[in-house]
ROKOLMAR-991866 format. One line per field, with one value per residue (C-alpha): chain; x negated, y, z negated; residue number from 1; residue in one letter. Coordinates in steps of 0.05 Angstrom, whole numbers, always signed. Layout:
mol <- [A,...]
x <- [X,...]
y <- [Y,...]
z <- [Z,...]
seq <- [NUM,...]
type <- [A,...]
***
This chain:
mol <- [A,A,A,A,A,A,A,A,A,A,A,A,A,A,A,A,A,A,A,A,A,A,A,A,A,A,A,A,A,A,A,A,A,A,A,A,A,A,A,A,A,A,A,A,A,A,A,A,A,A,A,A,A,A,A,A,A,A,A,A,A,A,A,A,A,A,A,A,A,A,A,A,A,A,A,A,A,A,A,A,A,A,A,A,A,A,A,A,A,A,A,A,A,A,A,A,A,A,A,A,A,A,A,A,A,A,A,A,A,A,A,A,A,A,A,A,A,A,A,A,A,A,A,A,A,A,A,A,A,A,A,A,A,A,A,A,A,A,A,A,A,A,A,A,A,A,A,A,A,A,A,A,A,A,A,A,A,A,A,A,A,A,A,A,A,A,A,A,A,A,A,A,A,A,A,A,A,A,A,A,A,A,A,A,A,A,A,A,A,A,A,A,A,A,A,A,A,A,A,A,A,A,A,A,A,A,A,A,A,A,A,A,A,A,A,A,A,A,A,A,A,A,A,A,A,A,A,A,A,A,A,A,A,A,A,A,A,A,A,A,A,A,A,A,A,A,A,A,A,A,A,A,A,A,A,A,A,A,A,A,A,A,A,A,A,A,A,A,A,A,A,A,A,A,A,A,A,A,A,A,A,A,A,A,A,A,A,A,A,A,A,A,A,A,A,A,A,A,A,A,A,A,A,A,A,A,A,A,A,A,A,A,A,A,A,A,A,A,A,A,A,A,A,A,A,A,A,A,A,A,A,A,A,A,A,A,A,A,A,A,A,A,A,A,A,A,A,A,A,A,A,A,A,A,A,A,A,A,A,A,A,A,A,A,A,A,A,A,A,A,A,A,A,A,A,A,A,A,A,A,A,A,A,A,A,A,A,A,A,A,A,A,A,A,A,A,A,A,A,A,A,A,A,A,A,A]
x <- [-202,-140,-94,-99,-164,-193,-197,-146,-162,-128,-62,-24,+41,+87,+146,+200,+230,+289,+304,+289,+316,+344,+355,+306,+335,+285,+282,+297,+276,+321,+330,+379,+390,+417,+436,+384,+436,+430,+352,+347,+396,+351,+275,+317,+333,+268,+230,+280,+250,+178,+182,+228,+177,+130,+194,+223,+163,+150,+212,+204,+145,+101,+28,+15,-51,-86,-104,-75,-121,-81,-11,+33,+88,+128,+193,+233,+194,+176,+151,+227,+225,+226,+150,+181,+211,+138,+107,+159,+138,+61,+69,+112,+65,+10,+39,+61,+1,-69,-91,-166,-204,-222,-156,-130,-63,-25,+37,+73,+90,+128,+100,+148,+157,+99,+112,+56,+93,+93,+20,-5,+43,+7,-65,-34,-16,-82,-61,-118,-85,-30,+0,+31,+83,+68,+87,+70,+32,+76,+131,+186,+170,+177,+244,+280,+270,+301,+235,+234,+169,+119,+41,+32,+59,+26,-49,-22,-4,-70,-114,-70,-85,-147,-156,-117,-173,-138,-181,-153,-111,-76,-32,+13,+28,+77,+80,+139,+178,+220,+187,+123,+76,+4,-23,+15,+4,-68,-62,-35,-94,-146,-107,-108,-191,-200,-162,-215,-165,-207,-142,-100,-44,-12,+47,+88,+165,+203,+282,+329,+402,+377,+369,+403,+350,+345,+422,+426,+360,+397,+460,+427,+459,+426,+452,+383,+350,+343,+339,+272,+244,+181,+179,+146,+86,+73,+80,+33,-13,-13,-30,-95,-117,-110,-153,-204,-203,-205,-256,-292,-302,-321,-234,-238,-198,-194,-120,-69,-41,-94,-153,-204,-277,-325,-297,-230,-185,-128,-136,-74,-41,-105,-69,-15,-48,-106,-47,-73,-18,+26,+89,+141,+198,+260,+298,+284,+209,+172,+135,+83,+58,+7,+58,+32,+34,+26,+15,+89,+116,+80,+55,+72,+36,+69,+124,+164,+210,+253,+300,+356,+357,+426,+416,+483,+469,+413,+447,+480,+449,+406,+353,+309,+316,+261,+242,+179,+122,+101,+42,+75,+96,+28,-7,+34,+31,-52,-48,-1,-23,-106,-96,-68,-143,-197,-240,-204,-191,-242,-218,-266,-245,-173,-193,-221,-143,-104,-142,-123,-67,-92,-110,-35,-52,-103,-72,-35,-99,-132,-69,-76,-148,-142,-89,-129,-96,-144,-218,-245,-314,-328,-312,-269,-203,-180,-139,-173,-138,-89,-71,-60,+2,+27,+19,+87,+90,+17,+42,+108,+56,+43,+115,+176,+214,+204,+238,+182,+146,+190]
y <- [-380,-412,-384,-440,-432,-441,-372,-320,-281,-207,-206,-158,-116,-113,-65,-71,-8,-24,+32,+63,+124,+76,-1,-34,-78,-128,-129,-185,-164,-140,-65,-15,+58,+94,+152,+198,+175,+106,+110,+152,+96,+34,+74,+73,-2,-12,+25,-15,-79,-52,-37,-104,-145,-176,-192,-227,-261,-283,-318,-358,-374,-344,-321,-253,-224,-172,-143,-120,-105,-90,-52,-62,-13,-45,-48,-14,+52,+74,+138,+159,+164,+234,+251,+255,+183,+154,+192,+154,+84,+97,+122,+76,+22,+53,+45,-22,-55,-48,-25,-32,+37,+10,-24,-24,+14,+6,+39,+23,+85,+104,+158,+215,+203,+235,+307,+343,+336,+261,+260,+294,+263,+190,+222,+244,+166,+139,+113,+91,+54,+73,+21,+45,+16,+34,-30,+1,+68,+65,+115,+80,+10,+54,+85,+21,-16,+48,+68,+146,+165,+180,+170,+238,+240,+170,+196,+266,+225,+185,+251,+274,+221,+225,+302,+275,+225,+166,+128,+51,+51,-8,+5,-57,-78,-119,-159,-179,-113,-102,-64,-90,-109,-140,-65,-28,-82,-68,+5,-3,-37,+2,+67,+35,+19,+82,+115,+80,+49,-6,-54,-68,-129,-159,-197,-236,-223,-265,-289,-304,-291,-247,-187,-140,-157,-237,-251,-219,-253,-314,-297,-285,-217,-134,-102,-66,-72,-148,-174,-132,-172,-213,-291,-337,-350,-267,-256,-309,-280,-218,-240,-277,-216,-178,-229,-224,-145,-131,-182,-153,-87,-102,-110,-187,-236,-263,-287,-306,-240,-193,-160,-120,-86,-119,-106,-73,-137,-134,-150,-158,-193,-252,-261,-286,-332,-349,-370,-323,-295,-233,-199,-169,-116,-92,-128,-189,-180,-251,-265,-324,-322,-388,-420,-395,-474,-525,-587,-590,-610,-657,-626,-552,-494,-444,-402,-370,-311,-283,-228,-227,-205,-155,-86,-78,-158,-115,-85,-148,-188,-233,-195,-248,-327,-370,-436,-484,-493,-562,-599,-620,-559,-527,-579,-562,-484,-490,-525,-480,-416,-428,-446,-387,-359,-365,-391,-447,-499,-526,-597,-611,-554,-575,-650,-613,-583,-622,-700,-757,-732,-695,-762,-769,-705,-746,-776,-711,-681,-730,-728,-646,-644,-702,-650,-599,-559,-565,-565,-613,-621,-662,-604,-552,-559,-499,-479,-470,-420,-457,-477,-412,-400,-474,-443,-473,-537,-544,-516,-571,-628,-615,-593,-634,-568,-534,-468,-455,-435,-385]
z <- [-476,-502,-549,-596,-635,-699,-705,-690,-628,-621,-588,-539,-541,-483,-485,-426,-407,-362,-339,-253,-213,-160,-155,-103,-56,-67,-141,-181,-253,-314,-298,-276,-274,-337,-368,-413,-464,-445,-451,-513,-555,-525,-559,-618,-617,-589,-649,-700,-672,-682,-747,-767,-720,-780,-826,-774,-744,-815,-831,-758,-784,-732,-744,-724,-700,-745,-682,-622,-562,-498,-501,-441,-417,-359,-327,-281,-288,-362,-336,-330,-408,-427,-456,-532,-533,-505,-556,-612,-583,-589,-650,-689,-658,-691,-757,-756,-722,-717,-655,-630,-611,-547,-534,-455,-455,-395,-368,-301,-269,-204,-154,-155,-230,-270,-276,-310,-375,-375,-354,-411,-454,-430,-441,-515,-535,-505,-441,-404,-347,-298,-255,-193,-158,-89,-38,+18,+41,+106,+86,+135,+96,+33,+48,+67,+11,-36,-56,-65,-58,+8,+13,+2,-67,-82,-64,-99,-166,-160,-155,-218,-264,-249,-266,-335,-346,-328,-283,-290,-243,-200,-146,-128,-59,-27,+32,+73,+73,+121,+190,+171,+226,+218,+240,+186,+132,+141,+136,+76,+51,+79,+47,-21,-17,-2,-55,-93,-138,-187,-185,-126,-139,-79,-82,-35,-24,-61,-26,-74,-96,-156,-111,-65,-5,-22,-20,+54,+71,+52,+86,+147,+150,+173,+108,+76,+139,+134,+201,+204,+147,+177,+177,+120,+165,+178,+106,+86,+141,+108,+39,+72,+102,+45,+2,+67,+71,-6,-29,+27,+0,-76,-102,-109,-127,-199,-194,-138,-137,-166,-145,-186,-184,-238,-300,-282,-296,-322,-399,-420,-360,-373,-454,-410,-359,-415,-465,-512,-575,-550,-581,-536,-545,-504,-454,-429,-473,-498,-555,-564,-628,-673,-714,-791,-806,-754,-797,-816,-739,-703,-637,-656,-624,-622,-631,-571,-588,-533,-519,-474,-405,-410,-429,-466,-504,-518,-577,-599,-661,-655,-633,-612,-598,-628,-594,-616,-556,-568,-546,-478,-458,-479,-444,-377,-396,-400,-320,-290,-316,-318,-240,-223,-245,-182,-230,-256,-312,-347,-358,-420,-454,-439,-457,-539,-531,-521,-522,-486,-454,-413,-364,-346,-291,-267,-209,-195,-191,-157,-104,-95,-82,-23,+9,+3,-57,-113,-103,-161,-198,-255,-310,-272,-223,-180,-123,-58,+0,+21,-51,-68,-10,-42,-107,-134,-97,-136,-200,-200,-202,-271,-298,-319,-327,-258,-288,-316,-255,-230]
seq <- [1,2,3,4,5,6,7,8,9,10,11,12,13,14,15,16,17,18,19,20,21,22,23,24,25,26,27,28,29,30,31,32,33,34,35,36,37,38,39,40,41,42,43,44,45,46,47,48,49,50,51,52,53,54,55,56,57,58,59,60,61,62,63,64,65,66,67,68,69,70,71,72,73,74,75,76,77,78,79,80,81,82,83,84,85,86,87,88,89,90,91,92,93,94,95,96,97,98,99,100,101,102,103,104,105,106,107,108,109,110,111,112,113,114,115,116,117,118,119,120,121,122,123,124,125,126,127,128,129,130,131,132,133,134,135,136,137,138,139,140,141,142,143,144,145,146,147,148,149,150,151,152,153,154,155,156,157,158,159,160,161,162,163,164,165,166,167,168,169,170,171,172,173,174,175,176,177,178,179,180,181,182,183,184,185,186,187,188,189,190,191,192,193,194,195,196,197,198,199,200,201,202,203,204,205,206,207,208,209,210,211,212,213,214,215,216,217,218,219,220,221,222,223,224,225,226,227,228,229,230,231,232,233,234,235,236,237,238,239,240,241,242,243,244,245,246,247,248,249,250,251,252,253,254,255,256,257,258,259,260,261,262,263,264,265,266,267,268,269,270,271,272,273,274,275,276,277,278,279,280,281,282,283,284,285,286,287,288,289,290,291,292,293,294,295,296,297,298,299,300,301,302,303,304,305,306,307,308,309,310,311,312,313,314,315,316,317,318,319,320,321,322,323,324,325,326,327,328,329,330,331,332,333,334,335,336,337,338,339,340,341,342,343,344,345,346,347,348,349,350,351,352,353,354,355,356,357,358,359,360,361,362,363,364,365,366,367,368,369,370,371,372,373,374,375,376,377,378,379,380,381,382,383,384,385,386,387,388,389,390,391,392,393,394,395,396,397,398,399,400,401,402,403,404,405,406]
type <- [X,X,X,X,X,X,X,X,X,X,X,X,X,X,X,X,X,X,X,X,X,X,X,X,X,X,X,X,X,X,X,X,X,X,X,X,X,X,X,X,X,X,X,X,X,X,X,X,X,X,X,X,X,X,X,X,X,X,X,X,X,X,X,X,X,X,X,X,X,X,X,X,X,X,X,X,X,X,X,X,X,X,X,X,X,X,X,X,X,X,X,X,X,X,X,X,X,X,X,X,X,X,X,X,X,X,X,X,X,X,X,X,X,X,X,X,X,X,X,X,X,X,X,X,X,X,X,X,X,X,X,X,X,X,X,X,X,X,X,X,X,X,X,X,X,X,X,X,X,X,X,X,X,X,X,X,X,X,X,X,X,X,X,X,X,X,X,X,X,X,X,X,X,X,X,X,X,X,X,X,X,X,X,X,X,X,X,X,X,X,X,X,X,X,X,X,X,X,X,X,X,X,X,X,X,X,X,X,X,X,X,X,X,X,X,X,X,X,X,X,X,X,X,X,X,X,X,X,X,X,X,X,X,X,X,X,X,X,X,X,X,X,X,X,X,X,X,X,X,X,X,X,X,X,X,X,X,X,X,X,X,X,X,X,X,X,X,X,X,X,X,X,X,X,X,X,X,X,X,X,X,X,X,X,X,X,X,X,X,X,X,X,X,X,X,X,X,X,X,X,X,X,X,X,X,X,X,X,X,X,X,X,X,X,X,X,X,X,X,X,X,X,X,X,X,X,X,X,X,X,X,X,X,X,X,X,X,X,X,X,X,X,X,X,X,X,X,X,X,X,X,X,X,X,X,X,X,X,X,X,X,X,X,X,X,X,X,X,X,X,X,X,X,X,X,X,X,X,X,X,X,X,X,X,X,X,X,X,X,X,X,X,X,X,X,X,X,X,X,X,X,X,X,X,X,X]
***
């Protein structure tokens, strides 16, 4: 499903909480630590946002769902919030948009951070999915990466949401850490199936110069335990035998990095790669939203609002930058995101999109599947194994603006 329909489909709400107890060396996203000060003055931006959202969105012209399915807490760790400023964000959510009974509510949490207080206070707002940022259930991997929390505590906070009624629960994974081995990657694995988690996500580690880890990888230097960092080719062996050992036992793939029982995908996460509407808040949050009217601008589909990626620009007017998605972009959008999806595009639902534009990728696609990157049929393109570990060389086929993939 593609968010450009005749009819309005529900949206999602994402709100970023930036905020962690210590700065991993590997992490590249928009978050620090802070004060309780600090975090009790963002809610309060955060909550004036919520409640200006459908004035603002209206004067951009954006379309807003009267529904919103999925709600998305993520960050840095949002179960650092005291259990009184979550309760403010639920609630002033609930007054300013419609929220569906069944709705999936997810909030990324960190083990060592939910204290029996913040546990009930997620079973109080409806929170009926915990994500856990685990990496790795080998305490050593844990510890040199600045993560502050053991196995114990992990399979400890599991059993606890549980007893809360929380049952949704993903733990994420990482390969590549540094002191990894292909014996302790696979522990790892086998102690997150048998936690019986419904969701595991495994990612790969990324090296770049936007974190602690990635500009000593790239320096070729031991700071933060670096030079024990495996090679491209171990970490890509890892991801493959994670795919083989998880879809094995019933967690299987339904996206390059995620892995779920029947019926346990992530809903919200699929508005993203299905291009359906969302609305996002906090720092470094995006909203895609239906332009109210599209027949004015030739090619417009949407409306992208975005906020910046600095806590303390944060606080600065204007509080979000609005940019037009056009048909190009869209078009591109639809290819890169969709194949990230095991099951695919399917090309004539693309072709009802978005026309006869859609034969320029033709050749590109016609190029990928002869090296073995795309597996084609006559209505559905996707990436095959080895596409999947290409995933961006693939994904830069179909994009003029190669930012866009990363």
């Amino acid at each position: 499903m593609n968010l450009f329909l005749t009819k309005l489909v529900n949206s999602g709400i994402y709100i970023s909480v930036p905020f962690c107890r210590s700065k991993c060396t590997y992490c590249n996203f928009a978050s620090g630590v802070f004060s309780g000060a600090q975090m009790g003055r963002y809610v309060e931006r955060v909550l004036e946002d919520i409640h200006s959202f459908h004035a603002y969105a209206a004067a951009h012209g954006a379309q807003i769902p009267e529904i919103a399915d999925t709600i998305y807490m993520g960050g840095g760790t949002p179960s650092l919030l005291p259990p009184e400023e979550l309760e403010k964000l639920f609630h002033s959510l609930r007054q300013e948009f419609t929220i569906a009974p069944a709705a999936e509510i997810t909030v990324e949490c960190a083990p060592g951070t939910l204290t029996g207080p913040v546990i009930r206070a997620l079973a109080a707002c409806g929170v009926n999915r915990v994500s856990l940022g685990v990496q790795s259930f080998v305490d050593q991997e844990a510890a040199s990466v600045a993560r502050l929390h053991t196995r114990e505590k992990t399979l400890s906070d599991i059993d606890r949401l549980r007893d809360a009624g929380i049952t949704n629960i993903n733990v994420d994974l990482l390969a590549g850490l540094p002191h990894q081995t292909r014996e302790s990657w696979e522990y790892s694995l086998e102690q997150a199936v048998i936690t019986g988690v419904p969701h595991v996500s495994v990612y790969m580690l990324e090296v770049d110069e936007d974190s602690r880890l990635g500009r000593e990888l790239i320096a070729g230097g031991t700071k933060y335990h670096a030079h024990f960092v495996p090679d491209d080719d171990l970490t890509a062996e890892f991801y493959e035998t994670a795919c083989a050992q998880l879809n094995a036992t019933g967690v299987r793939q339904y996206e390059i990095s995620n892995f779920a029982c029947a019926g346990f995908a992530s809903r919200h996460n699929l508005k993203y790669w299905t291009r359906q509407p969302y609305l996002g808040f906090g720092v470094d949050a995006h909203s895609m939203l239906p332009a109210a009217d599209r027949s004015n601008a030739a090619g417009t589909e949407s409306l992208r609002l975005a906020t910046t990626d600095s806590y303390d620009q944060f606080f600065v007017a204007p509080e979000w930058q609005a940019s037009i998605v056009g048909t190009e972009q869209a078009m591109e959008e639809s290819f890169f995101l969709g194949l990230r999806l095991n099951q695919g595009i399917d090309l004539p639902q693309l072709r009802k999109e978005f026309g006869d534009a859609v034969a320029k990728y033709d050749m590109a696609i016609a190029e990928l599947a002869a090296e073995g990157l795309l597996l084609r049929t006559d209505s559905n393109i996707q990436l095959t194994e080895r596409g999947r570990l290409l995933s961006n060389e693939v994904f830069a086929r179909f994009i003029a603006d190669k930012e866009l993939i990363t």
